[in-house]
Structures are given as structure tokens and as C-alpha cells.
C-alpha positions as CSV (number, residue, x, y, z in Angstrom):
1,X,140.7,86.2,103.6
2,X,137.4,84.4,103.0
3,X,134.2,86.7,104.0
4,X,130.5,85.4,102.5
5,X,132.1,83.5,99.9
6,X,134.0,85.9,98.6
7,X,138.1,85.4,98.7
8,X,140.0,88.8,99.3
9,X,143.8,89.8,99.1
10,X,143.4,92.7,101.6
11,X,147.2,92.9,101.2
12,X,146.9,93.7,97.3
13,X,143.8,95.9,97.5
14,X,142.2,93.5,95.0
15,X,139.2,91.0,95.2
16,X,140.4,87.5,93.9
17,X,137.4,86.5,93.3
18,X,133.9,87.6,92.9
19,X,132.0,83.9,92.9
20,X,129.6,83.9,95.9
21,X,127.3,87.0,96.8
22,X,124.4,84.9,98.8
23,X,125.5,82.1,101.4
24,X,122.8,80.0,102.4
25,X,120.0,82.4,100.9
26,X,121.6,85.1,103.3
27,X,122.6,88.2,101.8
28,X,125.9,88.5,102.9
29,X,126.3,92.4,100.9
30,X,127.3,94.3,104.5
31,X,129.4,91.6,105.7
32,X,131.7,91.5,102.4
33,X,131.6,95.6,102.5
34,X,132.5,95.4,106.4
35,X,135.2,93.0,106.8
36,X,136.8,93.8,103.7
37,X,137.3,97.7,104.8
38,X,136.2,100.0,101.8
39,X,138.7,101.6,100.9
40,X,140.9,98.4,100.9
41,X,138.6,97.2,97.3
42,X,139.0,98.6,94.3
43,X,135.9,100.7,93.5
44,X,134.6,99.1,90.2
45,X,134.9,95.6,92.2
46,X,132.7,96.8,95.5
47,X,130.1,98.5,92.4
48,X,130.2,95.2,91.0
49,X,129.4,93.3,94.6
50,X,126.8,95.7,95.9
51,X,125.1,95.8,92.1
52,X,125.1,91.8,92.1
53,X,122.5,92.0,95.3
54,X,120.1,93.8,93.7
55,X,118.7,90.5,91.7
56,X,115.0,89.9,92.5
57,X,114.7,93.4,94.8
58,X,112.6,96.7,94.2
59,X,115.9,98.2,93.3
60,X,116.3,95.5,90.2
61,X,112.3,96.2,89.0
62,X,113.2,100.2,89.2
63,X,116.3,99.1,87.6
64,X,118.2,101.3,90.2
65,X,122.2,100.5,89.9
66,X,124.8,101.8,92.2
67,X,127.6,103.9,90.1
68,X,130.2,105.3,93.0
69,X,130.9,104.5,96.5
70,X,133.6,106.3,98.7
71,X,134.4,106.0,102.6
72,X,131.0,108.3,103.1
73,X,128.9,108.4,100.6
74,X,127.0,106.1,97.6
75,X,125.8,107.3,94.8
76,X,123.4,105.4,92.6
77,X,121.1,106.0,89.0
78,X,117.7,105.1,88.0
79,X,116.1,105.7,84.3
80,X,113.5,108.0,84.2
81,X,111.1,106.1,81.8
82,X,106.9,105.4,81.9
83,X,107.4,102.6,84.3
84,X,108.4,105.1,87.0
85,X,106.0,107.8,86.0
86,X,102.9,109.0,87.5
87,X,100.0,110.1,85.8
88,X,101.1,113.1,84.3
89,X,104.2,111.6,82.5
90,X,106.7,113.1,85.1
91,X,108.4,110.9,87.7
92,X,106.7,109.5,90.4
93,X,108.2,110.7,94.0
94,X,107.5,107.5,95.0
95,X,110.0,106.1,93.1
96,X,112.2,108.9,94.1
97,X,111.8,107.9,97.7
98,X,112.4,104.3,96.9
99,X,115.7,105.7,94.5
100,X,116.9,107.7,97.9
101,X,116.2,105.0,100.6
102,X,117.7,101.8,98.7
103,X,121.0,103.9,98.0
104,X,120.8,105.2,101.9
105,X,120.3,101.9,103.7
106,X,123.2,100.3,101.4
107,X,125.5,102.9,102.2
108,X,124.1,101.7,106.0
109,X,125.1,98.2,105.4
110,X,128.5,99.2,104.2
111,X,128.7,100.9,107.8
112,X,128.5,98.1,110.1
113,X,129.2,94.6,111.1
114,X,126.0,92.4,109.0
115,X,127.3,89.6,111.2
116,X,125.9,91.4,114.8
117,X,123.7,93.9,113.3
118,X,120.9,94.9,111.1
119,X,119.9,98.0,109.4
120,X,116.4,99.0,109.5
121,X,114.6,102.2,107.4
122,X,112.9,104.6,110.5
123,X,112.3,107.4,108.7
124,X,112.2,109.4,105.4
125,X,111.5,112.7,104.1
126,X,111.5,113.9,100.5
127,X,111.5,117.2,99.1
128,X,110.5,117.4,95.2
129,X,111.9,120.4,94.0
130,X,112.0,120.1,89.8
131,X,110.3,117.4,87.8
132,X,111.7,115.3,84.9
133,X,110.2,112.8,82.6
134,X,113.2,111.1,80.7
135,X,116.7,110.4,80.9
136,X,118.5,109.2,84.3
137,X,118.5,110.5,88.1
138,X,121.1,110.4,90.1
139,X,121.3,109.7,93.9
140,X,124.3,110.1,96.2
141,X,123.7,109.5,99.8
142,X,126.1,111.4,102.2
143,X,126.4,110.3,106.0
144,X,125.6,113.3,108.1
145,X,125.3,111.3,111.2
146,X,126.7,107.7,112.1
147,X,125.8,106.8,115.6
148,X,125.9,103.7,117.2
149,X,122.1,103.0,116.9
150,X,121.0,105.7,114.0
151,X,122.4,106.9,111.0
152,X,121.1,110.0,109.4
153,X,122.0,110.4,105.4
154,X,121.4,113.1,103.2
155,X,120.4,112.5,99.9
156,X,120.4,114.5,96.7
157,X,118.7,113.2,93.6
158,X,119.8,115.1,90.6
159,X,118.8,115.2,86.7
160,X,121.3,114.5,84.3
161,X,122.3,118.1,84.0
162,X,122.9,118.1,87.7
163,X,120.1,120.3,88.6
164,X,118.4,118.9,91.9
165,X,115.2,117.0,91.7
166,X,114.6,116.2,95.2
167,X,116.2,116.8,98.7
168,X,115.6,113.6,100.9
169,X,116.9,112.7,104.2
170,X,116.8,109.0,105.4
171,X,117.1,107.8,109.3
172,X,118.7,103.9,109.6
173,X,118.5,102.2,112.7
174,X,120.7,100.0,114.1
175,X,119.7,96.9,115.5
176,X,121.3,94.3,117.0
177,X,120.6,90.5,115.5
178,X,118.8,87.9,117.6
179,X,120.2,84.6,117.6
180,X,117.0,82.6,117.0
């Protein structure tokens, strides 16, 4: 199976090959996730897909990489360093927010068919509960609701030691493509 580019043995559970992540300038991240069925890829292979998309985002300047990825959840890590603090040397919840919603609209995309619809940010909430100034943060975005037109992720950004930093909550919306 060809999808974006990408050849797939769905039969083996394996990616054959990993050669063609953008089609045209498209992004074609949700459509490879989609058609291939999660848990048909190997793990380290989807990482390695959904990581190559990153190139010239927010998510590559914050240096954000996605680490696990399961039927209902992502999880994904950003370095806590001065380029993400605010003033005071701590990190910014800006950055937070922007860790929380990049790892909840690709778990999104990996929800739906990129060939018919489109996934769209509607709403975010973040609660800072600790602060840290070094060392990594770790986001994993759980599905508490997937509609047909919203999703609704919770998403729990924790330190290193696993203590929780901040308590977000992202709402998708589903949209479908035009065909302009």
C-alpha cells in the first residue's frame, strides 16, 4: 500500500519505506497515520513519521519532539532552556500552551481521514500548577472526547520527575475540506 508517498506492508506491521513525508508541499502527516491504522506501524517508525513533519514549524523552533504514541494518546518532550523562559528564568506558559496544543492537534490528525477533513485548534485552557527552569517537560495528550466534529484532549505536562507542571485541555474541530 502506497499512502502520501509512503509504501506500507500493512500485512507485516512494518513501514517499507520512510522516503516521502510532503507530496506536492502538502503535508500528508494524518493521511499516512489514517490509512495506515496505528496500531498496524511499529511505534518507533510512526515517532519517526510524525517527528519528520515538524521541519520549519513552531514545534521544530521550541524543539518539541514527539516520544510515544498509542491508539489514544501522544506524548511528546520539549527542553526547558532560556529560549523558552520568561522573564524570571522559569518557563514561559506560553510555551507550555504551544507544548500542549501541537501534541493535541497531532494526536487529532492521527484521528481522522486528512484526505476529507481538517483539524482546526478551537479552544485551550491551561493550568500552571509548579514551575521549572531546566531539564525537559513532558506532554501526553489523552482523548477524552472524539466526536464527529470536536475532539476534546486532556493534556498533562510533567517535569522530569513526573511531578505535573500544568493541566491543559485542548478542543479540535473537525472540519470538512473544500474542494477549491
Amino acid at each position: 500500500m502506497k499512502v502520501c508517498g509512503l509504501e506500507y506492508m500493512l500485512s507485516d506491521r512494518e513501514v517499507k519505506r520512510e522516503i516521502l513525508v510532503k507530496e506536492n508541499g502538502v503535508d500528508c502527516l494524518g493521511n499516512c497515520i489514517f490509512k495506515a491504522k496505528i496500531k498496524t506501524m511499529d511505534t518507533s517508525k510512526l515517532l519517526k513519521i510524525i517527528n519528520a513533519v515538524r521541519k520549519n514549524t513552531l514545534m521544530e523552533t521550541l524543539k518539541i519532539t514527539y516520544t510515544d504514541v498509542g491508539s489514544d494518546f501522544l506524548e511528546a518532550t520539549m527542553p526547558v532552556s532560556p529560549e523558552v523562559h520568561q522573564p524570571m528564568g522559569l518557563l514561559h506558559g506560553g510555551a507550555t500552551a504551544a507544548l500542549a496544543e501541537s501534541v493535541g492537534s497531532a494526536a487529532s490528525h492521527m484521528l481522522i481521514d486528512n484526505d476529507a477533513f481538517q483539524v482546526r485548534g478551537i479552544e485551550i485552557t491551561a493550568n500552571h500548577l509548579k514551575s521549572v527552569s531546566s531539564g525537559n517537560v513532558i506532554a501526553r495528550a489523552c482523548i477524552l472526547h472524539k466526536g464527529k466534529t470536536t475532539h476534546l484532549w486532556k493534556i498533562e505536562v510533567r517535569d522530569e520527575q513526573g511531578d505535573l507542571i500544568s493541566f491543559c485541555k485542548l478542543t479540535n474541530i473537525v472540519l470538512p475540506k473544500s474542494n477549491k
